[in-house]
C-alpha positions in Angstrom: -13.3 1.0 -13.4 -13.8 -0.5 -9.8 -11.9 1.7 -7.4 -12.1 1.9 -3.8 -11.4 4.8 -1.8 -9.5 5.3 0.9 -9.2 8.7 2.9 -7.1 9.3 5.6 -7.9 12.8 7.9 -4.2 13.5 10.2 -3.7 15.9 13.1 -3.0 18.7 10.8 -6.4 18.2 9.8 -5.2 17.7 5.6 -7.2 15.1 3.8 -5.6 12.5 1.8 -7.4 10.3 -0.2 -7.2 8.0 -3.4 -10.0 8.7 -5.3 -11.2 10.1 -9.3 -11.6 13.8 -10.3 -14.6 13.1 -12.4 -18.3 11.9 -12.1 -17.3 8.8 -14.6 -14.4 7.3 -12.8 -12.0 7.3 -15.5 -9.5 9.9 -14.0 -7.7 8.4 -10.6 -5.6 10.7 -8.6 -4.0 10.8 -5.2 -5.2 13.9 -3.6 -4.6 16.5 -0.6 -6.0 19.9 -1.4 -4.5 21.4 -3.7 -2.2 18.8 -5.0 -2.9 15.6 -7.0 -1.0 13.5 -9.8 -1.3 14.3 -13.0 -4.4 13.5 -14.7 -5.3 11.0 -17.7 -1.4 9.7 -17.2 -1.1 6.5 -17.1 2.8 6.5 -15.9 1.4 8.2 -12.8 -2.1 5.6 -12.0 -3.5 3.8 -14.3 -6.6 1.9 -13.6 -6.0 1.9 -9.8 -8.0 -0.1 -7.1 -7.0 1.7 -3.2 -7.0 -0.8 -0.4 -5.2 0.5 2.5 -2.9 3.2 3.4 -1.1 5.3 6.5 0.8 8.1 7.6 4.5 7.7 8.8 7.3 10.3 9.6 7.8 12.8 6.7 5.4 10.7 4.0 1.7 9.2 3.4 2.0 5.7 1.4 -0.7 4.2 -0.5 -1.4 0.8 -1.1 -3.0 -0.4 -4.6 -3.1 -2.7 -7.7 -3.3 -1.6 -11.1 -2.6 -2.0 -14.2 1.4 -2.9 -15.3 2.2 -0.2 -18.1 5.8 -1.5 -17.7 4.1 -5.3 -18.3 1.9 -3.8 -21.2 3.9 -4.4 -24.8 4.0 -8.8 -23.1 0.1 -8.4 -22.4 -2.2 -7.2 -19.9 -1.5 -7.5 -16.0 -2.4 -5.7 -12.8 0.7 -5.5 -10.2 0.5 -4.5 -6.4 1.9 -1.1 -5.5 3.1 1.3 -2.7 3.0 4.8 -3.5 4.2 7.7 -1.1 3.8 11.7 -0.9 6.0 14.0 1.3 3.5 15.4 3.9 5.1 18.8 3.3 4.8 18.9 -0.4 3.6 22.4 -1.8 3.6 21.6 -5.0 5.8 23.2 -7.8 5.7 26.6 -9.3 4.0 27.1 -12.5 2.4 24.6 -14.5 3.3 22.5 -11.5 2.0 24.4 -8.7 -1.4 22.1 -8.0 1.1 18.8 -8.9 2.6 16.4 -6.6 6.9 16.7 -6.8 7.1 13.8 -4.8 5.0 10.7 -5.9 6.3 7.8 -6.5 5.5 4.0 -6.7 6.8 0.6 -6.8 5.7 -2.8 -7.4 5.4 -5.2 -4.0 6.6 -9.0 -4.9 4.9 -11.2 -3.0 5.4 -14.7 -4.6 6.4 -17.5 -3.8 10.6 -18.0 -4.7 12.0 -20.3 -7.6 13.7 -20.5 -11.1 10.0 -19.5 -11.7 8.6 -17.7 -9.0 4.5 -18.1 -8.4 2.9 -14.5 -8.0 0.3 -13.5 -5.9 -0.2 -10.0 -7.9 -3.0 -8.3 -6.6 -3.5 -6.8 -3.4 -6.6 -6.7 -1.8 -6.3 -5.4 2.1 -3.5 -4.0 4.3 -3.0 -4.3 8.1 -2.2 -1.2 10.1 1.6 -1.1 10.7 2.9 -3.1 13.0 6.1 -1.9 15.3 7.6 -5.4 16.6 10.8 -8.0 16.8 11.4 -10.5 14.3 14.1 -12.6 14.7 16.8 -9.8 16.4 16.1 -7.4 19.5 15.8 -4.4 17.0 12.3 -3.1 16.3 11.1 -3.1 12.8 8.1 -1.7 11.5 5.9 -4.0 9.0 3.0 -4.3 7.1 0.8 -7.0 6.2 -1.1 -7.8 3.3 -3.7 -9.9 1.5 -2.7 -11.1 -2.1 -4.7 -12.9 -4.6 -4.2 -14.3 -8.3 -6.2 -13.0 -10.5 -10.3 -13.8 -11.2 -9.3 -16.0 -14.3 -5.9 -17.8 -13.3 -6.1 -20.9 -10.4 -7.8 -19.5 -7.2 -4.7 -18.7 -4.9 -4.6 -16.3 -1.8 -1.3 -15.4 0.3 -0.3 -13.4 2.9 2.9 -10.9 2.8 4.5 -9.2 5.2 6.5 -5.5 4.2 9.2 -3.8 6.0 8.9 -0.1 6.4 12.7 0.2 5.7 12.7 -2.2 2.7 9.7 0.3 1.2 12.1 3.1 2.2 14.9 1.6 0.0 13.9 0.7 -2.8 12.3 4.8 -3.0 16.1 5.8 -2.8 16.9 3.1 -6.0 16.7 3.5 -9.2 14.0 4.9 -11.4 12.4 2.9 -13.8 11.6 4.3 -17.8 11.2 2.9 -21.6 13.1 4.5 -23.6 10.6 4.7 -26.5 7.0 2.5 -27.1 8.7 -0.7 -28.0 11.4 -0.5 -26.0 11.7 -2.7 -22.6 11.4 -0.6 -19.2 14.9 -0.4 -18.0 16.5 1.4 -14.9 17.8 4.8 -15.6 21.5 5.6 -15.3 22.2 7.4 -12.5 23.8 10.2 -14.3 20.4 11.1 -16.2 18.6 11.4 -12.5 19.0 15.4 -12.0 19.7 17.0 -8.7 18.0 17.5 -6.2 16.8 13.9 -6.4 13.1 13.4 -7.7 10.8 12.2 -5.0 12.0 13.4 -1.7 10.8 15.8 0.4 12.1 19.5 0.4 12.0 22.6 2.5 10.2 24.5 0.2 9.3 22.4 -3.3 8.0 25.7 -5.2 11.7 26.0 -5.6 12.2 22.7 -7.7 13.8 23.1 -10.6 12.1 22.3 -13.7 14.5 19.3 -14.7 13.7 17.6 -11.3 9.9 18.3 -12.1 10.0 17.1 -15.7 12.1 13.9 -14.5 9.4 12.8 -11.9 6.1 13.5 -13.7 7.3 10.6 -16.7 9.8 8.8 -13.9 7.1 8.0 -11.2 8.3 4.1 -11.1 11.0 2.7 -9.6 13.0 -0.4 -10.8 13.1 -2.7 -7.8 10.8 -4.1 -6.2 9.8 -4.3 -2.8 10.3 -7.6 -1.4 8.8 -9.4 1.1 10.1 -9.4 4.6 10.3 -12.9 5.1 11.5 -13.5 1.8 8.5 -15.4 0.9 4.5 -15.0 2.4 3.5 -16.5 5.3 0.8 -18.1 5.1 -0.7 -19.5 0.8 -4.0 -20.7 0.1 -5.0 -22.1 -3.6 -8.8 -22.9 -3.6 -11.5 -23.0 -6.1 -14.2 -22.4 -3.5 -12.9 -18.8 -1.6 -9.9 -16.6 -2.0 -8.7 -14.0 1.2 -10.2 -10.8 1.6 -9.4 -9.2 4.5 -7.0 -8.2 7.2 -6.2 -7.2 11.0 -3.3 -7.9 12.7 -3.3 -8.1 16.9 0.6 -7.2 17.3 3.0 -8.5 19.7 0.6 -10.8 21.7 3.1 -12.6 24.6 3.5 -16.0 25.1 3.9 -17.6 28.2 7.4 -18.1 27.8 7.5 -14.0 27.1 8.1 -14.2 23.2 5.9 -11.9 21.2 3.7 -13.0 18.4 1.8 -11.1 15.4 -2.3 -12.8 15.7 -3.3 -12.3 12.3 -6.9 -12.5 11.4 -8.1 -13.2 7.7 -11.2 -12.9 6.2 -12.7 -14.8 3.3 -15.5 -15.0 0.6 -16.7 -18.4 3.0 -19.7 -18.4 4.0 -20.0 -15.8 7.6 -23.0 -17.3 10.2 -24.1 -20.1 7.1 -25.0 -16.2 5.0 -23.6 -16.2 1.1 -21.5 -13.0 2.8 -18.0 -12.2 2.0 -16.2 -10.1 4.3 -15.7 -6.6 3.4 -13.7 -5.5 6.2 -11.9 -6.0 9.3 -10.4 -3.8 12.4 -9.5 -4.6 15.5 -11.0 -2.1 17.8 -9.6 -1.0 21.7 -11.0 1.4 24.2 -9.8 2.7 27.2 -11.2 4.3 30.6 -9.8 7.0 33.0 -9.8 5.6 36.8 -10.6 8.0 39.6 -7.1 7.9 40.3 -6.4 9.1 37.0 -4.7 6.4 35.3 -5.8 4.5 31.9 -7.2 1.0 31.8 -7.2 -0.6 28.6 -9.2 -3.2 27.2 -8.3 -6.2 25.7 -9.6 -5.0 22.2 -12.5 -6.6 19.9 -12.3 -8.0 16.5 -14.8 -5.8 14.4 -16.0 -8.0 11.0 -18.5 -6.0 8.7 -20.3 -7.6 6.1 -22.9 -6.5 3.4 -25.8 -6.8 6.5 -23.9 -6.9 10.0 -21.4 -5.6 11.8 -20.0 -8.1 14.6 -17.5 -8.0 17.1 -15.6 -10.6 19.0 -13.4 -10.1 22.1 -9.9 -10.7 21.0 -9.0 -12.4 24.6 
């Protein structure tokens, strides 16, 4: 299993990370001490790869592909997912005291739209989030990604763009389940999703009842999907020769004219300095001093690239 992790370390000074539970790498969970999903379950990760992740208000959201168990009865696939915890999960009494009570996933759709809509199904980097306009004088928060088709199908790369609060809706839709082994995945009916509601955060989660706790450990999925902000990505690339790796985003750079733009920097499997290197990551890096008077000048920020035998950076301006 090829899985990346990812760790994040917050003020509160809790680790979060994606990682495996066992020397052989067969056993994926998401993980703060205690807590972690539930182990050798499919419904909860199954075959996961981490590539980005970050901490916002009350949850932690990770960003992954795996393999499709609701996909698996037409055939092998691996979607793109978000997955959040409740930063003040405790975990549940009893059998589910070292458990997570709120994880939950669902699938990110970036594709381009149609009677038969082309997928880019496997996500591969994430950009921090962005806080910017888009069109309207209201903020938004967004994420960007890298998407790729898989190894075997035509060689096509795209980037997507997430809104915080689409993420945020489709946690508060419908659950997702199949009914038995060769049944479809369908939504669940809202009268069978027990009270409190699975997946939110709680003053106290020891207190769960067991119904909510039994719904969410087999109910982890939701049914819609999250779609992409623009309603399509924003930038494709089909290529036999490189796909997109990488990502950093330089948010809300002003024009002349005063509008703000998102720079978005992509790395590739070409060729870096004429060296056979693909680009394993990117960041885009600011510092600032402290004046003698006391106030904080900022730089204009470098672009960090890092592959298998440097590490270069590039002034952003």
């Amino acid at each position: 299993i090829d899985i990346i992790f990812k760790f994040l370390l917050y003020p509160n000074n809790e680790l979060y990370s994606g990682t495996v539970a066992d020397f052989s790498g067969t056993d994926p969970i998401i993980y703060r001490e205690p807590l972690q999903t539930e182990q050798y379950d499919s419904l909860s990760l199954n075959a996961p790869n981490f590539v980005g992740s970050f901490n916002q208000g009350d949850f932690v959201y990770f960003f992954f592909r795996e393999t499709a168990v609701e996909f698996i009865n037409c055939g092998k696939s691996i979607f793109s997912r978000v997955a959040r915890v409740c930063k003040w999960d405790k975990g549940g009494p009893h059998r589910f005291r070292n458990r997570w009570t709120s994880f939950l996933k669902s699938r990110l759709n970036c594709s381009m739209p149609g009677d038969f809509p082309f997928y880019f199904d496997e996500i591969q980097s994430t950009s921090d989030l962005v806080d910017g306009k888009y069109g309207s004088d209201s903020s938004t928060k967004i994420i960007y990604g890298i998407f790729t088709t898989p190894n075997n199908a035509i060689g096509g790369s795209a980037v997507c763009a997430f809104s915080l609060q689409d993420i945020a809706d489709t946690f508060e839709g419908n659950f997702k389940e199949q009914g038995s082994i060769t049944s479809n995945w369908l939504p669940v009916k809202s009268e069978k999703v027990p009270e409190p509601r699975p997946g939110l955060c709680h003053n106290d989660s020891r207190t769960l009842p067991d119904q909510t706790l039994n719904f969410i450990k087999t109910h982890a999925l939701m049914d819609e999907t999250v779609p992409a902000f623009f309603g399509q990505p924003i930038l494709t690339r089909i290529s036999s020769i490189y796909r997109f790796t990488q990502i950093a985003v330089d948010p809300q750079i002003q024009t002349p004219g005063g509008k703000p733009y998102d720079v978005i920097f992509v790395g590739t499997e070409l060729d870096v300095l004429n060296k056979h290197e693909p680009i394993r990551n990117l960041q885009i890096v600011r510092s600032s001093e402290i004046n003698a008077d006391g106030s904080q000048t900022e730089d204009e920020g470098k672009l960090i690239i890092v592959t298998d035998s440097q590490v270069l950076a590039i002034k952003l301006h």
